[in-house]
N, C-alpha and C positions, 0 to 999 in steps of 0.2 A: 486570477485564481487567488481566492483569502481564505488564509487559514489562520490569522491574528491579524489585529486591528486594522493591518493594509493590506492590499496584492501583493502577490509576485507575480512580475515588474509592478512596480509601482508607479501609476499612471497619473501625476500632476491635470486634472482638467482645466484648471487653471491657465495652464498657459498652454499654447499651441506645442504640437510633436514636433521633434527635428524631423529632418527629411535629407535625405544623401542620394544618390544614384539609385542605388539597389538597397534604401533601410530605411527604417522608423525607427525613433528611437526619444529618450531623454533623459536629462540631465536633472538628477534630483538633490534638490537642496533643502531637508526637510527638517529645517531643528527641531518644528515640533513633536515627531515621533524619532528622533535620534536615528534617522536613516538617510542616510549621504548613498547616493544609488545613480551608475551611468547603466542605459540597458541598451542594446541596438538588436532588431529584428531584422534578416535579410530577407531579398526574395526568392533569396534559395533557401529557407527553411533554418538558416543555424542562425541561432539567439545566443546575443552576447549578455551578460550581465558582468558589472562588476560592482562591490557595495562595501562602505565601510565596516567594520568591527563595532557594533553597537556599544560594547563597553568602552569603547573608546571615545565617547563622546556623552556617557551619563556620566553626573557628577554629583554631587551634594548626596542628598540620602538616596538617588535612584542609583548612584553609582554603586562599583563593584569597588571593593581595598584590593589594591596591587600588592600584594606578598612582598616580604625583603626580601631582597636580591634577585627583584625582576621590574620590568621596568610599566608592562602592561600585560592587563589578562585575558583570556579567551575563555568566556563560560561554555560547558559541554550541552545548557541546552540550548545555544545559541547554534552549535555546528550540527547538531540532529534535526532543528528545531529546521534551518535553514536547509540542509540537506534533502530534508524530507519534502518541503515547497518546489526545491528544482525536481524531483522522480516526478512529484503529482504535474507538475505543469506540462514537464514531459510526458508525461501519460497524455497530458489532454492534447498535449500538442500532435505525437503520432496519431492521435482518432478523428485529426481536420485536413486539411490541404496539404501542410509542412511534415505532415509527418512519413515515414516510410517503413517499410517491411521492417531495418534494422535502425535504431535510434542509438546516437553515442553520446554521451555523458563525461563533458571534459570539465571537472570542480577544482577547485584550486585556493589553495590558502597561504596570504602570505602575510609578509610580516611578521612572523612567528622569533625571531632571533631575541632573547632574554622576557617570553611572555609567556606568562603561567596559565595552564590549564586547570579553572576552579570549578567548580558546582556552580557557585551566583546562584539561588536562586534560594529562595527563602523557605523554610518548610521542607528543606533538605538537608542530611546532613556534609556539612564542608568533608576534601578530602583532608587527612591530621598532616598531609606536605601537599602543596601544591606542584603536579607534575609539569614537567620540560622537554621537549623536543629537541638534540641537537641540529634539526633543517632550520633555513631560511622560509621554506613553505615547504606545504605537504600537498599532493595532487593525487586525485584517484582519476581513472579513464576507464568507464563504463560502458561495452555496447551487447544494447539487447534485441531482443524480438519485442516489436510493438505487443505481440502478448503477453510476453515476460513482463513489459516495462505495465501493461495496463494493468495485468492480474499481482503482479509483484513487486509495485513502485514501491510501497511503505517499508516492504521486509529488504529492497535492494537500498535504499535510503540508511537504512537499519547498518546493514552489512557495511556500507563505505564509511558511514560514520564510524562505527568499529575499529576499522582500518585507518580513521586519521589517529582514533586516541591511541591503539596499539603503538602508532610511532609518537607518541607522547608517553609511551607507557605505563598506560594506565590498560590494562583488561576488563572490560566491563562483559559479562555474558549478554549474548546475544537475547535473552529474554528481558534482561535486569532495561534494556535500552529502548527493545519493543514496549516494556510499559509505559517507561517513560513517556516514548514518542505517544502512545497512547493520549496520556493526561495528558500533554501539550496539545492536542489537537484537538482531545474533546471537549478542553473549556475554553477552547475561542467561538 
């Protein structure tokens, strides 16, 4: 599934799939698009991903400035941007084999202890503070109906993201986010 310059999971052909008992999977080392990504598929249908924080690893003019008094940041269109690839994948995934009548949506962010919640993105304007979380990570647990999840991946993507900036405290309306996700998607 590409909704920007690579999949979700992002699939190395390059080098052969891991292979375990019951999963596929691989191990991504990919400086050239600043994506560090482990992903494991079972054969019971739950897909693991975990992947780094992309600001975390641009630098010079691609990088994001870390605010004083934080140590690294998390851009908001990076966690809708993201957000929204795992609902659509999961869409596709309940309408094949792995999927089922109810689909759960376990996202998870971590790392978050002294790192700022910024805009990043150019052609926007910065927030005048950059906002804070007091968690270690924030986690949403999502389960729908394969219709809900096909008919309302984009607006359910929409919602969880909401609910990680809320506990960064930031309020952003539920439309001001749906555009957003909008423009990111329709210029890849």
């Amino acid at each position: 599934m590409r909704l920007r310059g690579w999949p979700v999971p992002y699939v190395d052909h390059r080098e052969p799939p891991l292979r375990g008992e019951d999963w596929v999977g691989q191990d991504i080392d990919a400086e050239v698009v600043s994506q560090y990504e482990a992903w494991r598929f079972f054969t019971s249908g739950q897909f693991n991903h975990l992947r780094a924080i992309s600001a975390d690893w641009r630098t010079g003019q691609d990088g994001t400035a870390v605010p004083e008094g934080f140590n690294a940041v998390i851009e908001v269109w990076e966690i809708l941007f993201y957000l929204t690839e795992v609902f659509e994948l999961a869409a596709r995934l309940a309408l094949g084999p792995p999927g089922d009548e109810r689909m759960t949506l376990d996202v998870r962010l971590n790392g978050l202890r002294d790192r700022a919640l910024v805009v990043g993105q150019s052609g926007r304007m910065p927030f005048a503070t950059p906002y804070r979380t007091s968690s270690a990570s924030l986690g949403q647990t999502v389960t729908l109906s394969r219709d809900e999840l096909v008919a309302e991946g984009r607006q359910q993507a929409v919602k969880a993201a909401r609910e990680m900036f809320l506990r960064f405290g930031w309020k952003p309306a539920v439309d001001q986010l749906a555009d957003h996700q909008r423009e990111l998607t329709e210029r890849s």
